[in-house]
C-alpha positions as CSV (number, residue, x, y, z in Angstrom):
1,X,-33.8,-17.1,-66.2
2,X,-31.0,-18.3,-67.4
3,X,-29.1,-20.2,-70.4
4,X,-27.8,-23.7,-69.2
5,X,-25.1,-25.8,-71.6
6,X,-26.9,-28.6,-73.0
7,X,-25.3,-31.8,-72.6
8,X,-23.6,-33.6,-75.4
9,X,-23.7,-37.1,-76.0
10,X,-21.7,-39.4,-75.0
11,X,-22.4,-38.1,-71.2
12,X,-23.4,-40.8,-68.9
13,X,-26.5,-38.9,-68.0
14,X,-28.2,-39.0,-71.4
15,X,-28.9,-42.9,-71.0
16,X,-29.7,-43.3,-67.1
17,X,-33.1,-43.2,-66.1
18,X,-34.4,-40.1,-64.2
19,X,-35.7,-40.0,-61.0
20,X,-39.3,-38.9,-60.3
21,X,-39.9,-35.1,-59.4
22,X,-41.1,-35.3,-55.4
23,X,-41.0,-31.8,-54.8
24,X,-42.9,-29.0,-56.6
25,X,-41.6,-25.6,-55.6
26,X,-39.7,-22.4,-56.4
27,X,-36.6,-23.6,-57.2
28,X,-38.8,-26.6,-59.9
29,X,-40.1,-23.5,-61.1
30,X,-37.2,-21.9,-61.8
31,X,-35.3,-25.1,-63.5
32,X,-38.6,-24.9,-66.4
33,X,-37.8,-21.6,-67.0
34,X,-34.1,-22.2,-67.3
35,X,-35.1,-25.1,-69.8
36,X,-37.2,-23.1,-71.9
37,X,-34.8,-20.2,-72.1
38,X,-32.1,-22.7,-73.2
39,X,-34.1,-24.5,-75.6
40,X,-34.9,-21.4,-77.4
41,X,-31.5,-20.0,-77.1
42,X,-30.5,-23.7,-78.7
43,X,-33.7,-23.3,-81.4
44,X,-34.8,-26.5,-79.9
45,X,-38.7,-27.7,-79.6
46,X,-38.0,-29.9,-77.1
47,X,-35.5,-30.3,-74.0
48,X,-35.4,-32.8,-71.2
49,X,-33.5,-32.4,-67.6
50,X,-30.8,-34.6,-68.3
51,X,-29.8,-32.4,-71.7
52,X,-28.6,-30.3,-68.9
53,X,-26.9,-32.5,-66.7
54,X,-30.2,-33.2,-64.0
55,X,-31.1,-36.3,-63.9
56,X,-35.1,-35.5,-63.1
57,X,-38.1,-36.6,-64.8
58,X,-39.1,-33.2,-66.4
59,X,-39.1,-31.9,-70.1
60,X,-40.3,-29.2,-72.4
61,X,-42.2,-29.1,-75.5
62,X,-43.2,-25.9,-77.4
63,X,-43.5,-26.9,-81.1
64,X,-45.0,-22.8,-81.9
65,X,-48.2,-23.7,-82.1
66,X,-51.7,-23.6,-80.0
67,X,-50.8,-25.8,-77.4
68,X,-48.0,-23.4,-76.3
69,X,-44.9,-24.6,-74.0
70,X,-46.1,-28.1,-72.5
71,X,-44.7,-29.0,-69.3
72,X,-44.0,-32.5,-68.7
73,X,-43.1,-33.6,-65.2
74,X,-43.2,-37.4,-64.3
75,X,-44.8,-38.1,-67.5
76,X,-46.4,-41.5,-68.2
77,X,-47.7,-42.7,-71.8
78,X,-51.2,-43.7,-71.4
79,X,-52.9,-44.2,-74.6
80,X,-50.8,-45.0,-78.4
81,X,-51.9,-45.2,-82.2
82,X,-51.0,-45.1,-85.6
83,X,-47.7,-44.9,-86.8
84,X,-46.1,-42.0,-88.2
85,X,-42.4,-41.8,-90.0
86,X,-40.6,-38.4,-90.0
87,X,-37.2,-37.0,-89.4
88,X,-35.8,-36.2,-85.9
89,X,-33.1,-34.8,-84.4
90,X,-31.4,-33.8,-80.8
91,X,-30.0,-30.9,-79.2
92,X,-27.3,-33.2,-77.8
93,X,-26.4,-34.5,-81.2
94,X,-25.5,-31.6,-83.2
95,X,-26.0,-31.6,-86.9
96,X,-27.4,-35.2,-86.9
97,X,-30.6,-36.5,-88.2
98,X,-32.8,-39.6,-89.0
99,X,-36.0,-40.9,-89.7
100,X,-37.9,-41.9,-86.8
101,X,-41.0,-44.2,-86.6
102,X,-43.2,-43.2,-83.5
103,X,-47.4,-43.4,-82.8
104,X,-49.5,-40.7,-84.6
105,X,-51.3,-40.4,-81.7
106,X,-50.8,-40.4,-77.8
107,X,-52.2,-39.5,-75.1
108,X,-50.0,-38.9,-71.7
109,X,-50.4,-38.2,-67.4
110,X,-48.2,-35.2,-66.2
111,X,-47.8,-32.6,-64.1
112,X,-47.0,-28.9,-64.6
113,X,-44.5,-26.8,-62.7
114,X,-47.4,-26.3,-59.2
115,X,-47.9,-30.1,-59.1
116,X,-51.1,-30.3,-61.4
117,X,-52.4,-33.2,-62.9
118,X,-52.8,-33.0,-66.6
119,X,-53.7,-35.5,-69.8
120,X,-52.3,-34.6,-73.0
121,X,-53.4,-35.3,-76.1
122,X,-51.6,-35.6,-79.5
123,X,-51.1,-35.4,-82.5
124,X,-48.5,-35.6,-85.6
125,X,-45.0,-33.6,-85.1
126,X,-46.3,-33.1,-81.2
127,X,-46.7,-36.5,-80.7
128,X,-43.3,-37.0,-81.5
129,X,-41.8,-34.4,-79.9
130,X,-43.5,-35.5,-76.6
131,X,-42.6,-38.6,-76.7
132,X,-38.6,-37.6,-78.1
133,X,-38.7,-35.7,-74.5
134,X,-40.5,-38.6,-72.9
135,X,-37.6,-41.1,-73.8
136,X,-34.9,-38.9,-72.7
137,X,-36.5,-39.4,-69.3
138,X,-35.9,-43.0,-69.9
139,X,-32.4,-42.5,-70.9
140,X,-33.2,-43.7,-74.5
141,X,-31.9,-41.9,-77.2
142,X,-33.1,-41.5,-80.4
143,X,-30.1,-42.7,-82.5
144,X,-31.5,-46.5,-80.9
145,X,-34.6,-45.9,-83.1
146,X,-32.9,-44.5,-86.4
147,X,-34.2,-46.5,-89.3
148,X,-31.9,-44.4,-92.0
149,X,-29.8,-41.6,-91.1
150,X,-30.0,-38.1,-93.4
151,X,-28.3,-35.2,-94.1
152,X,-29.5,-32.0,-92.7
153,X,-30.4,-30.7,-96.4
154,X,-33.0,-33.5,-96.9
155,X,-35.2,-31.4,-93.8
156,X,-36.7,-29.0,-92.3
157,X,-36.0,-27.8,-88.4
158,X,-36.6,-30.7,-86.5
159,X,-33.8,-30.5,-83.5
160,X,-35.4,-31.2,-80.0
């Protein structure tokens, strides 16, 4: 348990791709926890490996809801629909913002932390908060998909 530094951009390892997780043990285990710590410490909703410096294909989404803290390990983007508009932001670009076009809906194959299979399903501001994690993974950020940037007083929290 412990609070990592979140990587700001421009760091090389916020647009490589990540390597797969192979290995699902202790020391996995302990990484998620780190990552959750430091993305509430950061008042995040969502934070991927390489925010941190590791370039792995794991991420973090807790949006406070039902669904709780979804682990996404090796994620893959099954299933897309609808279109949905809404502000976003990034832990690794401090105090910027912009309006975002991303599906409604999504459904998604990952793992958690013991190497379970999982489908995901969602909706709205978790759809989009998935798949802002997901694309970190890819080493896309979302300033590439910005249709209008905003100031922080046209929104609500929407950092991840």
């Amino acid at each position: 348990m412990a609070i990592r530094e979140v990587v700001m951009f421009p760091n090389d390892v916020l647009i490589t791709p990540c390597e797969e997780v192979t290995v699902f043990d202790r020391k996995l285990s302990k990484l998620i926890t780190d990552m959750y710590d430091t993305m509430i410490e950061y008042d995040g909703v969502g934070l991927a490996a390489p925010q941190i410096g590791i370039s792995k294909k794991i991420a973090i989404v807790d949006i406070d809801d039902h669904h709780g803290t979804i682990e996404l390990i090796n994620p893959v983007l099954l299933e897309n629909r609808g279109s949905q508009t809404d502000p976003e932001g990034c832990l690794s670009f401090p105090g910027l913002y912009g309006e975002v076009t991303r599906p409604e809906y999504i459904k998604v194959r990952t793992y958690n932390r013991k190497g379970k299979m999982k489908l995901i399903e969602a909706h709205g501001f978790l759809a989009r908060a998935i798949l802002h994690e997901m694309d970190h993974l890819e080493g896309i950020l979302f300033t590439s998909k910005v249709e209008r940037y905003m100031k922080e007083e046209e929104l609500g929290s929407t950092e991840g």
